[in-house]
C-alpha positions in Angstrom: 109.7 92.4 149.7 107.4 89.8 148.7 107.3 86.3 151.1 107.5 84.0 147.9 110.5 84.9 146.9 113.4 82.7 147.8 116.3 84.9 147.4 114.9 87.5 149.6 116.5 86.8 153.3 119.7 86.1 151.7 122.5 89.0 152.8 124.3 90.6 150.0 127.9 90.3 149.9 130.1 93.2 150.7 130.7 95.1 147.2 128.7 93.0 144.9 126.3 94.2 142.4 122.6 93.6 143.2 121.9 90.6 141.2 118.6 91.4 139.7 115.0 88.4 139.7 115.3 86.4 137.2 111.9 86.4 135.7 110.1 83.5 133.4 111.8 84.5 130.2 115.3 84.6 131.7 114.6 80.8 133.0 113.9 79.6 130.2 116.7 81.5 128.4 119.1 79.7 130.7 117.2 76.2 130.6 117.3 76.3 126.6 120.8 77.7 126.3 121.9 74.2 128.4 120.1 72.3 126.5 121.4 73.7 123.4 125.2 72.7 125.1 124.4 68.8 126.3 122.8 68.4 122.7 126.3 69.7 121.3 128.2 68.1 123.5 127.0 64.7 124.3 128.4 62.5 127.4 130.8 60.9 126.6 130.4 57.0 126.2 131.7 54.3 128.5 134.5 52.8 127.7 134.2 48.8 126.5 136.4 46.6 128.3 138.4 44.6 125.9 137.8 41.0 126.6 140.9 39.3 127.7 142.9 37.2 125.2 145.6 34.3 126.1 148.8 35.5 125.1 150.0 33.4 122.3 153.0 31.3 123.3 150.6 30.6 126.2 147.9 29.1 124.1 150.7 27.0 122.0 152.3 25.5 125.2 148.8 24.7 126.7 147.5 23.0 123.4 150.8 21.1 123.0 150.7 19.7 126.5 146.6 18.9 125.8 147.4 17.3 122.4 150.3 15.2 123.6 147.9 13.7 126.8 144.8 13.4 124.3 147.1 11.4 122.2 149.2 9.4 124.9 145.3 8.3 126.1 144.7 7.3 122.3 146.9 5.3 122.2 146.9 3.7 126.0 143.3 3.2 126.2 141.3 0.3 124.4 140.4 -3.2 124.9 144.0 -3.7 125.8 144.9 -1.2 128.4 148.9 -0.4 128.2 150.9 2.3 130.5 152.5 5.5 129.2 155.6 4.0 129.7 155.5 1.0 127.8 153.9 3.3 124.9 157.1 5.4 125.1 159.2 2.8 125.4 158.1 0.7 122.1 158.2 4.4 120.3 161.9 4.4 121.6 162.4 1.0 120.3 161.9 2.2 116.9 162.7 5.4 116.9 166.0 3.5 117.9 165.7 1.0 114.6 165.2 -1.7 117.5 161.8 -3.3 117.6 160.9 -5.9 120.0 158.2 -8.5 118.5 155.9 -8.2 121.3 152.0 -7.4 121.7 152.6 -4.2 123.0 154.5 -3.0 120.1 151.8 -4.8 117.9 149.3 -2.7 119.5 151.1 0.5 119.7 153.0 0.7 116.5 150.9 -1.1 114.0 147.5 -0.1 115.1 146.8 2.4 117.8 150.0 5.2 117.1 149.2 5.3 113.3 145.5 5.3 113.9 146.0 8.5 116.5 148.7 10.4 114.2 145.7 10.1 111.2 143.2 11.7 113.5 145.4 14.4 114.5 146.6 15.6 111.0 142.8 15.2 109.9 141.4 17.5 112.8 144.3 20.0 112.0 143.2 20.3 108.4 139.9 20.1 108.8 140.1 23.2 111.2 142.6 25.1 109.3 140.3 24.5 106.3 136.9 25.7 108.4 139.2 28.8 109.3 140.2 29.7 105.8 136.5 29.2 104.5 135.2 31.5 106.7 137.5 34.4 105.8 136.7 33.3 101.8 133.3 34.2 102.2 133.3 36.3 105.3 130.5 34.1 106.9 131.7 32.0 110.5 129.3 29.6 109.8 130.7 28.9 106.9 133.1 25.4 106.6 134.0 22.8 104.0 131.1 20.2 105.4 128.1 22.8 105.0 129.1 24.2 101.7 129.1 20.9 100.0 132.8 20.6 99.5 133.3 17.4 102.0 130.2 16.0 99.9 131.5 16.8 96.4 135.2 15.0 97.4 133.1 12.0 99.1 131.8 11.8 94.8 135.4 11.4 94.1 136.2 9.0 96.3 133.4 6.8 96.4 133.8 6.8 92.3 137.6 5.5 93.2 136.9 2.8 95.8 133.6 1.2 93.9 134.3 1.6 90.2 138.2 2.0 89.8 138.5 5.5 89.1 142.0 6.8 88.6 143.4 3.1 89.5 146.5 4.1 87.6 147.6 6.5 90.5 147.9 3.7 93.2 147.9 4.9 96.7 147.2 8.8 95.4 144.2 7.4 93.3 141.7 8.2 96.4 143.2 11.3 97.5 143.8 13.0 94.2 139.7 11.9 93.1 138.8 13.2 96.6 140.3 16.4 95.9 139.0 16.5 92.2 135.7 16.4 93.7 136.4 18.8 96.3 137.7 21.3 93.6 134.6 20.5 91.5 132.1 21.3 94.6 133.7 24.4 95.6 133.9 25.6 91.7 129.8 25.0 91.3 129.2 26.5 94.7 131.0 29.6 94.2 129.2 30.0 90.6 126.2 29.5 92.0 126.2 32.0 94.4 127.2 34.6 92.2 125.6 38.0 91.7 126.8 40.2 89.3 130.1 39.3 89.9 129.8 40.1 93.6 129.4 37.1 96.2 126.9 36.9 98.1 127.4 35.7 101.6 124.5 34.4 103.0 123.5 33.1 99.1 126.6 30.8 99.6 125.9 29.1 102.3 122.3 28.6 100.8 123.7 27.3 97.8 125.9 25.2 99.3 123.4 23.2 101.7 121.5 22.6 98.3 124.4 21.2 96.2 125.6 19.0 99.3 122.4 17.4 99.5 123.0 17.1 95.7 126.2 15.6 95.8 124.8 13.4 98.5 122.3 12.0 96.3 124.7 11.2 93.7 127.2 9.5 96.2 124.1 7.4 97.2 123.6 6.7 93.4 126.8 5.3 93.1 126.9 3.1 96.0 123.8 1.5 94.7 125.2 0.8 91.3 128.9 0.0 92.7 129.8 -3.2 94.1 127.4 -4.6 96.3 129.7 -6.2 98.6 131.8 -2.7 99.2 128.6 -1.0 99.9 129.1 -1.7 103.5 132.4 -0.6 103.9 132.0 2.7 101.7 129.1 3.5 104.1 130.2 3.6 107.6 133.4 5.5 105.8 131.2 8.1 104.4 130.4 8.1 108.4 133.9 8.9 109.4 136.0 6.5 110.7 140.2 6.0 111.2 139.5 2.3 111.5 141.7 1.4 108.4 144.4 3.7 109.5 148.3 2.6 108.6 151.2 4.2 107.8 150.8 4.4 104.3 148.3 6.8 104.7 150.1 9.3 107.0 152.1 11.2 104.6 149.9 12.6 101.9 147.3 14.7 104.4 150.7 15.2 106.5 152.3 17.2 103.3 149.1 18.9 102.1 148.9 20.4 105.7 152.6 20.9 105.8 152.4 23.1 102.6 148.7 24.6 103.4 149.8 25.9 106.6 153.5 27.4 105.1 151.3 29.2 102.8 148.6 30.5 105.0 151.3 31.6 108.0 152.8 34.1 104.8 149.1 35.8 104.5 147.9 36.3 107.9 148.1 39.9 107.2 146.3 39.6 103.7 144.0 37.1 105.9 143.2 39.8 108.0 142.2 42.5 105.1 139.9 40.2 103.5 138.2 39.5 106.5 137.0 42.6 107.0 135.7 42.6 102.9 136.6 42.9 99.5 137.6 46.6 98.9 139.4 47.3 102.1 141.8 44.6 101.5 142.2 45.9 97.7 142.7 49.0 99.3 145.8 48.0 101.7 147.5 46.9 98.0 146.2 43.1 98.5 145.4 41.0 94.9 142.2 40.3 96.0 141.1 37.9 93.2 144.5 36.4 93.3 144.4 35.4 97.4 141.0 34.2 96.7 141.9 31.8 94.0 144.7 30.1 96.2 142.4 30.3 99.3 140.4 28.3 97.2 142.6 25.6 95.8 144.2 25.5 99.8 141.1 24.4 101.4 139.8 22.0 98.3 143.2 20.3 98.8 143.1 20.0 102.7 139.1 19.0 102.3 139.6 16.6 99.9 142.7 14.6 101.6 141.0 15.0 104.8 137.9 12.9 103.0 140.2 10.3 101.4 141.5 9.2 104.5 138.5 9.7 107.1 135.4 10.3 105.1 133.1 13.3 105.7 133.3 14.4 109.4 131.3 17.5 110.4 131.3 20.0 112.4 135.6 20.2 113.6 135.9 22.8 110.9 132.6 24.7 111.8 133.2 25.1 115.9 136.8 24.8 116.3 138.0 28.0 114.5 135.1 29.6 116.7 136.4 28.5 120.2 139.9 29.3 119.2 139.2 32.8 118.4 137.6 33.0 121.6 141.0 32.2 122.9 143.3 34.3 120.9 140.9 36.5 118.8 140.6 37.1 115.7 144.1 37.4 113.8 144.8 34.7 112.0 148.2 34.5 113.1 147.9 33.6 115.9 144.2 31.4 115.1 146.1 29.3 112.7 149.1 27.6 114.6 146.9 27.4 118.0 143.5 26.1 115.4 146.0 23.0 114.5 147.0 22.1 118.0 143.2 22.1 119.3 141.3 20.7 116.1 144.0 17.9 116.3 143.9 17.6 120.1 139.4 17.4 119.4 140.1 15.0 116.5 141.5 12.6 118.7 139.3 12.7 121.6 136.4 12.2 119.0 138.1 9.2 117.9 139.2 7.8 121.5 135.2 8.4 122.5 133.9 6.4 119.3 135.9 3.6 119.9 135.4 3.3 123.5 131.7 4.2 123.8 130.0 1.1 122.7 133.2 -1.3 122.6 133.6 -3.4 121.4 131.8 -2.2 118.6 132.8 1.4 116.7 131.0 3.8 116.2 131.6 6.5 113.2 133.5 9.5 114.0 130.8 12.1 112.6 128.3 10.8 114.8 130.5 12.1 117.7 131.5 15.2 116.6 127.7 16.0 115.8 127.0 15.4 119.1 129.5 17.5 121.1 129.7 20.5 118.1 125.6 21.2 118.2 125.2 22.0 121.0 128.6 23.7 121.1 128.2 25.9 118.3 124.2 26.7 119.4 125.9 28.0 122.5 128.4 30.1 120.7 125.9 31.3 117.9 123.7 32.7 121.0 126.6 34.3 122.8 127.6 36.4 119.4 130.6 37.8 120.7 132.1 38.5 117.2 131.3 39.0 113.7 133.0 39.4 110.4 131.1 42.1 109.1 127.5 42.5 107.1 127.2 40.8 104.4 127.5 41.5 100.7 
């Protein structure tokens, strides 16, 4: 009995079989026959915990409540401070068909309410029209202001208001040149992009930083041939601004993101598919080429009435859609109807800010929202915690 080996004091049990030394081959038998089993059968991986999502009706309550307050403090705060219940009150009066000709239904009715009901349907559709884009070309820093369409509709305006264009329309002259333009952007950005009939992503968004800073140009162009005495106004409207809001303007963008949003609730699903690419949604029995097309005409018309009435504003559509899905994830039926609540609820704290900032001066809209969606979407581009799939 030799004095190295281990197993040599140890008693054997009562009717077991001498278990013979295992010698250096039989080790490393054993230690490659386990090896052979944890490279077949790997450990199994830990699961991700799924980050926590606001239920829906939550998130529709909570933005409800936050757009009614941003817009109650619209319309209360400026160089004449009024109370929430006088605001309510004049809305009564003429809800009620029973004005009273006082300064506080001046204030409220003529210039602050219609002023703070234009923001809001602007930062619904310019959200809703950020959220579609993004799907269109599966990119999420993809929205109408960085792919030129804002800039192509500002053509189309700025053609109307200096030179006349379309002065047979009336009121819709503005809003149906705006949208011309957008239409016209879109169109050149799209065929642009394209590569062998495939589109390509990250070629898009390229494209479309060049042809805004194209349409820019010819925007400038026609400011400096236009009417020199408009050129003011025409630029701090390029700028963004609700300054010039009235009732007159309310319902065009409010039916274009009446009958944008009817459309795009009925294709959440296809929405979905095409999010996730081209030939998966063809293959869950989805007209592919036929969603895109209306996708396309949707967000041209919600870009370009949002332009008519504001002028180009950046960034809502960009950062918005981003921090809503970060609420209620990614299917669009539920980013949609919560995306209108908060892009209107941001529009109209934008707009409160720019007016309030460096009273009584204004300042434009865009500079605002630059401001507070940098840094926010630098934040959320860091963080990464989604992505619509590789590109191509």
């Amino acid at each position: 009995m030799s004095p190295a080996d281990p197993d040599a004091g140890a008693p054997a049990a009562a009717g077991a079989t001498p278990r013979p030394a295992a010698g250096p081959a039989a080790r490393h038998s054993a230690l490659h026959t386990r090896s052979e089993a944890a490279v077949r059968s790997p450990p199994a991986p830990r699961p991700v915990p799924e980050r926590r999502r606001i239920p829906l009706p939550a998130a529709l309550a909570g933005c409800t409540v936050l757009l009614l307050l941003t817009m109650v403090l619209g319309v209360a705060i400026g160089s004449v401070p009024l109370r929430p219940a006088a605001i309510w009150g004049v809305i009564a009066d003429h809800l009620a068909g029973h004005p009273h000709d006082s300064v506080a239904d001046a204030i409220v009715w003529e210039i602050r309410l219609p002023r703070v009901l234009l923001a809001a349907v602007v930062g619904a559709a310019l959200t809703t029209a950020g959220t579609v884009v993004q799907v269109l070309v599966r990119n999420s820093l993809a929205d109408p202001f960085l792919l030129g369409v804002s800039s192509g509709a500002s053509v189309g305006a700025t053609a109307v208001l200096l030179f006349g264009a379309l002065a047979s329309l009336g009121a819709w002259a503005i809003s149906i040149g705006s949208v011309l333009g957008a239409l016209g952007a879109m169109a050149a950005v799209f065929l642009v992009s394209r590569q062998r009939r495939a589109l390509a992503p990250t070629q898009l968004i390229l494209c479309g930083v060049v042809l805004s800073a194209l349409f820019e140009s010819v925007t400038s162009f026609l400011i400096f041939r236009g009417n020199p005495q408009a050129t003011q106004s025409v630029l701090f409207w390029l700028l963004g601004s609700f300054g010039l809001a009235t009732w007159q303007q309310l319902p065009i963008p409010v039916i274009a993101l009446a009958v944008a949003m009817v459309y795009l609730l009925t294709q959440g699903r296809a929405l979905n598919a095409l999010a996730m690419g081209a030939e998966p949604a063809a293959a869950l029995g989805i007209d592919v080429q036929g969603l895109r097309r209306n996708l396309f005409i949707v967000t041209s018309l919600m870009a370009g009435v949002a332009v008519a009435v504001s002028g180009i504003i950046g960034f809502v559509g960009l950062v918005i859609p981003h921090i809503v899905r970060l609420m209620v994830g990614s299917d669009h039926r539920r980013v949609l109807p919560v995306g209108v609540l908060f892009g209107a609820s941001f529009m109209v704290l934008g707009d409160l800010l720019a007016r309030t900032i460096v009273a009584p001066q204004e300042m434009p809209i865009g500079v605002i929202t630059a401001f507070i969606g940098a840094p926010t979407l630098i934040f959320l581009i860091r963080r990464r915690p989604y992505l619509y799939g590789a590109s191509g």
